[in-house]
N, C-alpha and C positions, 0 to 999 in steps of 0.2 A: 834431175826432174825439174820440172817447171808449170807453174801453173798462169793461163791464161786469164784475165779481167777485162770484160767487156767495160768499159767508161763512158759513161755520158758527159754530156757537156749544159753548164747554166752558163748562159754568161761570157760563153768564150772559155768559162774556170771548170775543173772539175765540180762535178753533181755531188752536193751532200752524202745521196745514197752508193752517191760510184766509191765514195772513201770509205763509207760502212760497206762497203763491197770489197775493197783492196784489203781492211782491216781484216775482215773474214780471212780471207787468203791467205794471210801471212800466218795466221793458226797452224797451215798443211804443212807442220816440220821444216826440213830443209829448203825445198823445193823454192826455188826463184821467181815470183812476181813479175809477168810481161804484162803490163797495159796494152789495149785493144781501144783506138780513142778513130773515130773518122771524120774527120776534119779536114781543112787545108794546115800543112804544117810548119806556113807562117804566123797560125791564131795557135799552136800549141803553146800552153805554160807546161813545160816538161818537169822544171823545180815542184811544182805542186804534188806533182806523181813519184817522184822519188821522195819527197816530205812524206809520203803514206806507204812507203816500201817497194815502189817499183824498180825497178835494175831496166831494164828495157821496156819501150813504146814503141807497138807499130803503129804507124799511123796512115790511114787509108784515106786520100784525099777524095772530096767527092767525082772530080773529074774521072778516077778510076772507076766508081759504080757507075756513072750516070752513061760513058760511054761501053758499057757490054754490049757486045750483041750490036755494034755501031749504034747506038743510039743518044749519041754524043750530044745533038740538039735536043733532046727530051727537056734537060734542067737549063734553064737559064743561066746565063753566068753572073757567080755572086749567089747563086742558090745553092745549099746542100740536098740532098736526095736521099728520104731512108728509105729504105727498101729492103724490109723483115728480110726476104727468104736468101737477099744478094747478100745483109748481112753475117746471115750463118753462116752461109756459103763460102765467106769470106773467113772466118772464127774455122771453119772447120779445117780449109788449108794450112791456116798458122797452126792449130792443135798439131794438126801430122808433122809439118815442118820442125815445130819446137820441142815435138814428141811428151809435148802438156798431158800430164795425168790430171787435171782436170778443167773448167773452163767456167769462171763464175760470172754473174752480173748482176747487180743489181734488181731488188723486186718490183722496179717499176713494169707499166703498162708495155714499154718495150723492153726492157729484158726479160721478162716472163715472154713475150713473145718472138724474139730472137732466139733464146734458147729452146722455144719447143719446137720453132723449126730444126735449129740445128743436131734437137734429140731427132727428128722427121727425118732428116738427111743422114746420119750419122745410124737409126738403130738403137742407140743411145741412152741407157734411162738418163729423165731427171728430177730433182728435187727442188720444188718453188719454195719461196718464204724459209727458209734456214737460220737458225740463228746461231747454233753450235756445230761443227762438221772437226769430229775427230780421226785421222788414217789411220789406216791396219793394214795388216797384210792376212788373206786366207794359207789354210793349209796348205794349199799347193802354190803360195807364194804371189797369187793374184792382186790385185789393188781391192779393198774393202774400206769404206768410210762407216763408221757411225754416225748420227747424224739427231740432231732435235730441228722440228721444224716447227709453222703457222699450220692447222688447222681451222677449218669453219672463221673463218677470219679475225684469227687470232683467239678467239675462243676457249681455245683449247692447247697444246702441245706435243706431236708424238714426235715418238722415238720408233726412229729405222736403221736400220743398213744396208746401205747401196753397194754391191759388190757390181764393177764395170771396169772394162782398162782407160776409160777415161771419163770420168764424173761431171754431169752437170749441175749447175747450181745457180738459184738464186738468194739472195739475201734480202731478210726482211727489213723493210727500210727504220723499221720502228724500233726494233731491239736490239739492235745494234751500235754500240758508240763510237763514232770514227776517233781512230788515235792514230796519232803519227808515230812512224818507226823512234826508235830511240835512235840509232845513228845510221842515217839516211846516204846514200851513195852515190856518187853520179850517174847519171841518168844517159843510156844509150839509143839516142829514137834513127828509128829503122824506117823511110817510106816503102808499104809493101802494096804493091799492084798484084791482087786477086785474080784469080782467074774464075772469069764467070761468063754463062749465059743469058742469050735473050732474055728467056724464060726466067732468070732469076728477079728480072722487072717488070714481071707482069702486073706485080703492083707495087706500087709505090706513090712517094709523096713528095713533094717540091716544097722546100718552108727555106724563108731566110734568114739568116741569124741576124740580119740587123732586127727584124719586128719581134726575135725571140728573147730579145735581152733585158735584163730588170729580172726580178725574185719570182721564183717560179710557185707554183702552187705549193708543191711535195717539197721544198726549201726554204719556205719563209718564213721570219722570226711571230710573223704577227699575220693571224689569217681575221680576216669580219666576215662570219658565215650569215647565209639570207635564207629564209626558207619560205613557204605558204603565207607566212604573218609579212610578210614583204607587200604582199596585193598586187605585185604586177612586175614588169618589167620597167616603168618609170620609178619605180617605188627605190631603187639600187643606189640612184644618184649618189644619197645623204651616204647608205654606208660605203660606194666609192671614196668620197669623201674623206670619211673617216680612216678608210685604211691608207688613203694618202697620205694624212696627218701620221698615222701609226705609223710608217712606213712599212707597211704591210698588203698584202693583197684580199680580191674578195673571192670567197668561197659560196657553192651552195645545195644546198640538199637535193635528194634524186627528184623532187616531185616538181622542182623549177626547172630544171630541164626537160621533164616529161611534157611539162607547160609549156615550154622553146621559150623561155622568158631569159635562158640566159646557155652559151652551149656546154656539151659534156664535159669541156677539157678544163670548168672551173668545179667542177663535182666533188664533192667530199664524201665517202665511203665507201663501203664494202665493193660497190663496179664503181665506184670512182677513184678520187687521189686519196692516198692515207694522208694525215701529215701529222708532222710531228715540230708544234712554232712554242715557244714562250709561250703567247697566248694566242685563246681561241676566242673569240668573240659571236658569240650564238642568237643571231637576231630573229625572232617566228620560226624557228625550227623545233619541231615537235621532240625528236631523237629518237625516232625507229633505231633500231636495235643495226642494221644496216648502217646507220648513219654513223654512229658509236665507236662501231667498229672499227670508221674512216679518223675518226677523230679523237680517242683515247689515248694516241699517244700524247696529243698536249698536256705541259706541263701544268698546262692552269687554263683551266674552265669557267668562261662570265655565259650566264643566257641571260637573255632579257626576251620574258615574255610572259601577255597575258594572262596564261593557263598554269594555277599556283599548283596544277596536278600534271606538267608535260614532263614524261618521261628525263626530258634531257637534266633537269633540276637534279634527278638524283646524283647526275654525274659531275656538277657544276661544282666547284670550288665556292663561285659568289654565283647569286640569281636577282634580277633587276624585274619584280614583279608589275607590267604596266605595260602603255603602249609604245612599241620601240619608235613610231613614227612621233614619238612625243621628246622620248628619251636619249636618241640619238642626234638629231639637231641640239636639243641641252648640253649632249656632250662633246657633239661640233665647236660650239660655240665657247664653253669652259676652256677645249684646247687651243682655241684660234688665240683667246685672252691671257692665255699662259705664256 
């Protein structure tokens, strides 16, 4: 048996969540751990992947998607190309190939979305946000998981069982602790050339990994969230700033990007990024309950803001009642002096 792991990539490194994703997997008994990474596989670190239990890597370069269907000059060279549906498309060949009883990834915004193509194409059920996934077997000897997953975004927790001959899954990036195998194995990578169509690019997206590199949202030790009490799009600077010094990135609530004051892909909550840093830093963010959601897994909670009644205080570890446009230049300037 063998179970498939879709892998992202920060950095050129494996994704935080792809190792809370591989750690999942090694849970499924016997069954052998292939990473699913697409890249070029002179930027693989393959030591990383066998350090979390993988035995085999295939690794899908992006010159295989981008040319389906001839459409070789679609991606520029030096660009990777994702492209949800080419790659389920791609996950669903290695599953038959490897004869994978299951195929997990990561609960980010694209593994939740590659796997519900790949449940699309496939027939397939599957299960989002996981954080326990026990096998069995039915009476009549079929594959059966039990299973605890995320509800209502995080919320909550149920308990199912997914009876399929081959399981999908995602992992919740927050409940999860990435551990590395205890005695890890050398690492076999496979380049595998997909077979796909046109069709499978019908949409897709062109990004380069050199503007992709530095600490991602859903990765970073130290997030500065902005919210309404921000006042605008110039208002960012100061906590720029700051999360520079922190070496940290900035984050921000749904209502600034409904603003276009800053775009989705820095969002923090429930239709944004979860994350899970050391610390969160909450600058004019009220803490709708949506927002909470995104940000609960930090380990430590500062707001600073105005309102001695915003929701987010209940959740704060420390709270800095006052104006942040006062309070975070103060602490600009304490760290520049240290």
């Amino acid at each position: 048996m063998s179970v498939l792991c879709l892998v992202e990539l920060d950095a050129r490194a494996p994704a935080d969540a792809s190792l809370r994703a591989l750690t999942l997997a090694r849970s499924l008994g016997d069954a052998s751990v292939r990473a699913v990474v697409f890249t070029d596989a002179a930027d693989l670190d393959g030591a990383a992947l066998a350090d979390y239990g993988a035995s085999d890597v295939y690794v899908i370069e992006p010159s295989a998607v981008a040319s389906a269907g001839g459409l070789g000059g679609v991606v520029p060279p030096g660009q990777h190309c994702y492209a949800p549906q080419a790659w389920a498309r791609a996950l669903a060949g290695l599953a038959e190939e490897t004869g994978a009883t299951a195929v997990l990834a990561a609960g980010t915004d694209r593994g939740n979305e590659v796997l519900a193509h790949l449940g699309a194409i496939t027939g397939l059920p599957m299960a989002a946000n996981c954080t326990v996934l026990i096998p069995g077997v039915t009476p009549d000897g079929g594959q059966r998981h039990r299973l605890v997953r995320h509800r209502w975004a995080g919320l909550l927790l149920e308990e199912a069982v997914m009876e399929a001959p081959v399981a999908l899954f995602t992992v919740a990036t927050d409940s999860v602790s990435p551990v590395a195998a205890e005695s890890p194995a050398p690492i076999q990578v496979h380049v595998h050339k997909p077979e796909l169509a046109e069709d499978d690019l019908r949409v897709r997206a062109a990004e380069s990994p050199a503007s992709a590199g530095g600490a991602s949202l859903a990765t970073a030790r130290v997030v500065v969230g902005g919210g309404r009490g921000v006042g605008g799009p110039d208002g960012f600077a100061p906590l720029e700033e700051l999360a520079g010094l922190l070496g940290g990135v900035v984050g921000v609530s749904r209502v600034v990007t409904s603003e276009g004051w800053r775009p989705h892909k820095q969002q923090v909550g429930q239709t944004g990024t979860k994350i899970t840093p050391e610390l969160y830093l909450a600058c004019g963010i009220s803490g709708a309950i949506q927002h909470i959601a995104g940000c609960a897994g930090a380990k430590h909670i500062i707001a600073i803001n105005t309102d001695p009644g915003a929701p987010i205080l209940a959740h704060a570890d420390y709270a800095v009642i006052g104006d942040l446009h006062q309070v975070i230049p103060a602490l600009v300037s304490a760290l520049r002096a240290r």
